[in-house]
N, C-alpha and C positions, 0 to 999 in steps of 0.2 A: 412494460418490461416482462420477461419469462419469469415463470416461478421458477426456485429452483436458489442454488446457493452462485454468488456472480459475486466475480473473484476482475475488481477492475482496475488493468494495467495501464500503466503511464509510465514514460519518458519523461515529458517536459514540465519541468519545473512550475509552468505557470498553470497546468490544468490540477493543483494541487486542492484548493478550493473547492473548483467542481467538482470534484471525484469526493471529496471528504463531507458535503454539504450531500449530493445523492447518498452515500452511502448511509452518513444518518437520519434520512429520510425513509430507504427501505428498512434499515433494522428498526426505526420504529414502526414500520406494517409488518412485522414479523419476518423480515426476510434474514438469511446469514449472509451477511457481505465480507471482502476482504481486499486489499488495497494492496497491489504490487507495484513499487519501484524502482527504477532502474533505467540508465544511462543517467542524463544528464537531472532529473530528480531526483536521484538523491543527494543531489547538493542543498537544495531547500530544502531537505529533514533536515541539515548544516543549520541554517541563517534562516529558520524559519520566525517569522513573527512570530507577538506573544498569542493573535487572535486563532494563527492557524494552529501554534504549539495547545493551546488548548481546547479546538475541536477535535486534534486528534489523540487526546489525551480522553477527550469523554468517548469519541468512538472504539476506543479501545477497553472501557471502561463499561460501555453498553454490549461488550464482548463480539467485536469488529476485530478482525487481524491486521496488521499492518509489516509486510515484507520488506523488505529492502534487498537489494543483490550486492554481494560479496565484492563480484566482476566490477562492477560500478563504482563502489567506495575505492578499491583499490586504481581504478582508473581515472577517481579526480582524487587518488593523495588524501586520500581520509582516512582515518586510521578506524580500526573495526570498533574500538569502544567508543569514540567521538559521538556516534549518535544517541540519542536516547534509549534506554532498556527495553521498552517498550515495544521498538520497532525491532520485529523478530528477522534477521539475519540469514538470506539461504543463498548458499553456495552456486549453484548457474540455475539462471531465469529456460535453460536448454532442457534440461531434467524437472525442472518444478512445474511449469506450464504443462506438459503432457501430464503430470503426477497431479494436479489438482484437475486436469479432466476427465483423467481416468476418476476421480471421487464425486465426480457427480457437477464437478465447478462451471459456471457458462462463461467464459471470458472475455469479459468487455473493454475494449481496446478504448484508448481517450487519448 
Protein backbone atom coordinates (compact mmCIF):
# COMPACT_ATOMS: atom_id res chain seq x y z
CA UNK A 1 0.00 0.00 0.00
CA UNK A 2 1.23 3.84 -0.54
CA UNK A 3 2.51 5.79 2.17
CA UNK A 4 0.82 8.57 2.67
CA UNK A 5 -2.56 9.23 5.00
CA UNK A 6 -5.60 6.61 3.15
CA UNK A 7 -8.81 7.67 4.06
CA UNK A 8 -10.89 4.15 3.02
CA UNK A 9 -14.43 4.42 1.82
CA UNK A 10 -17.21 1.97 1.93
CA UNK A 11 -20.87 1.53 1.21
CA UNK A 12 -21.56 -1.89 2.08
CA UNK A 13 -22.36 -2.98 5.20
CA UNK A 14 -20.47 -6.16 5.07
CA UNK A 15 -16.87 -4.84 4.19
CA UNK A 16 -17.02 -3.27 7.65
CA UNK A 17 -14.64 -5.66 9.29
CA UNK A 18 -12.27 -5.54 6.51
CA UNK A 19 -11.82 -2.09 6.41
CA UNK A 20 -11.59 -1.69 10.36
CA UNK A 21 -9.19 -4.84 10.68
CA UNK A 22 -6.59 -3.07 7.64
CA UNK A 23 -7.03 0.10 9.14
CA UNK A 24 -5.64 -1.21 12.61
CA UNK A 25 -3.02 -2.96 11.12
CA UNK A 26 -1.65 0.32 9.20
CA UNK A 27 -1.88 2.74 12.14
CA UNK A 28 0.08 0.28 14.02
CA UNK A 29 2.98 0.74 11.15
CA UNK A 30 2.54 4.17 11.65
CA UNK A 31 0.39 5.02 9.13
CA UNK A 32 -2.99 7.88 9.65
CA UNK A 33 -5.84 6.00 8.36
CA UNK A 34 -9.66 7.10 8.41
CA UNK A 35 -12.83 5.23 7.50
CA UNK A 36 -15.71 6.76 5.58
CA UNK A 37 -19.29 5.58 5.35
CA UNK A 38 -21.96 5.96 3.52
CA UNK A 39 -24.99 4.56 1.68
CA UNK A 40 -26.06 1.47 2.91
CA UNK A 41 -23.13 1.17 5.81
CA UNK A 42 -24.22 3.06 7.86
CA UNK A 43 -26.76 1.06 9.03
CA UNK A 44 -24.18 -1.39 10.55
CA UNK A 45 -22.76 1.59 12.74
CA UNK A 46 -26.86 0.92 13.72
CA UNK A 47 -26.75 -2.90 14.64
CA UNK A 48 -23.32 -3.34 14.85
CA UNK A 49 -22.04 -6.38 16.93
CA UNK A 50 -20.31 -6.08 20.32
CA UNK A 51 -16.89 -7.44 18.43
CA UNK A 52 -17.16 -4.83 15.69
CA UNK A 53 -18.55 -2.05 18.34
CA UNK A 54 -15.29 -2.45 19.96
CA UNK A 55 -12.62 -2.54 17.16
CA UNK A 56 -13.93 0.44 16.34
CA UNK A 57 -13.95 1.93 19.38
CA UNK A 58 -10.05 0.96 19.81
CA UNK A 59 -9.46 2.38 16.20
CA UNK A 60 -10.62 5.46 17.24
CA UNK A 61 -8.87 5.31 20.34
CA UNK A 62 -5.37 4.50 18.55
CA UNK A 63 -6.48 8.06 16.82
CA UNK A 64 -8.17 6.55 13.34
CA UNK A 65 -11.26 8.83 12.31
CA UNK A 66 -14.35 7.32 11.63
CA UNK A 67 -17.08 9.39 9.17
CA UNK A 68 -20.30 8.68 8.60
CA UNK A 69 -22.47 10.69 6.00
CA UNK A 70 -25.38 12.84 7.01
CA UNK A 71 -27.12 11.91 3.32
CA UNK A 72 -26.99 8.35 4.39
CA UNK A 73 -28.40 8.41 7.96
CA UNK A 74 -31.10 10.56 6.68
CA UNK A 75 -31.83 8.12 3.82
CA UNK A 76 -32.24 4.96 5.98
CA UNK A 77 -34.47 7.07 8.81
CA UNK A 78 -31.75 7.32 11.34
CA UNK A 79 -31.74 9.92 13.28
CA UNK A 80 -28.33 12.13 13.54
CA UNK A 81 -27.73 11.26 17.31
CA UNK A 82 -28.63 7.39 17.12
CA UNK A 83 -25.09 6.46 16.18
CA UNK A 84 -22.36 6.62 18.55
CA UNK A 85 -20.30 9.89 19.36
CA UNK A 86 -17.41 8.77 18.10
CA UNK A 87 -18.40 8.43 14.69
CA UNK A 88 -17.76 12.01 13.39
CA UNK A 89 -20.76 13.21 11.28
CA UNK A 90 -20.11 15.07 7.62
CA UNK A 91 -22.65 16.68 5.68
CA UNK A 92 -22.00 15.34 1.74
CA UNK A 93 -19.45 12.47 0.90
CA UNK A 94 -19.65 15.28 -2.71
CA UNK A 95 -17.52 18.01 -0.69
CA UNK A 96 -15.60 15.78 1.69
CA UNK A 97 -13.97 13.38 -0.79
CA UNK A 98 -12.29 16.23 -2.88
CA UNK A 99 -11.59 18.08 0.63
CA UNK A 100 -9.68 15.10 2.07
CA UNK A 101 -7.62 14.91 -1.26
CA UNK A 102 -7.01 18.15 -1.63
CA UNK A 103 -5.07 17.31 2.29
CA UNK A 104 -2.83 14.83 1.15
CA UNK A 105 -5.68 11.66 1.69
CA UNK A 106 -5.18 8.58 -0.95
CA UNK A 107 -8.73 7.15 -1.29
CA UNK A 108 -9.31 3.51 -1.08
CA UNK A 109 -12.51 2.39 -2.24
CA UNK A 110 -13.77 -1.21 -0.55
Amino acid sequence: MQEGKILFYIKDPSKWDEVVEKGLTLIKAGQKVAILASGEAVTRCIRCDRLLFDRLKQFVLDEGDVFISRESLKQFNIPDKRPPDYLIRIDSINTFIPEMKEKGWILQEL
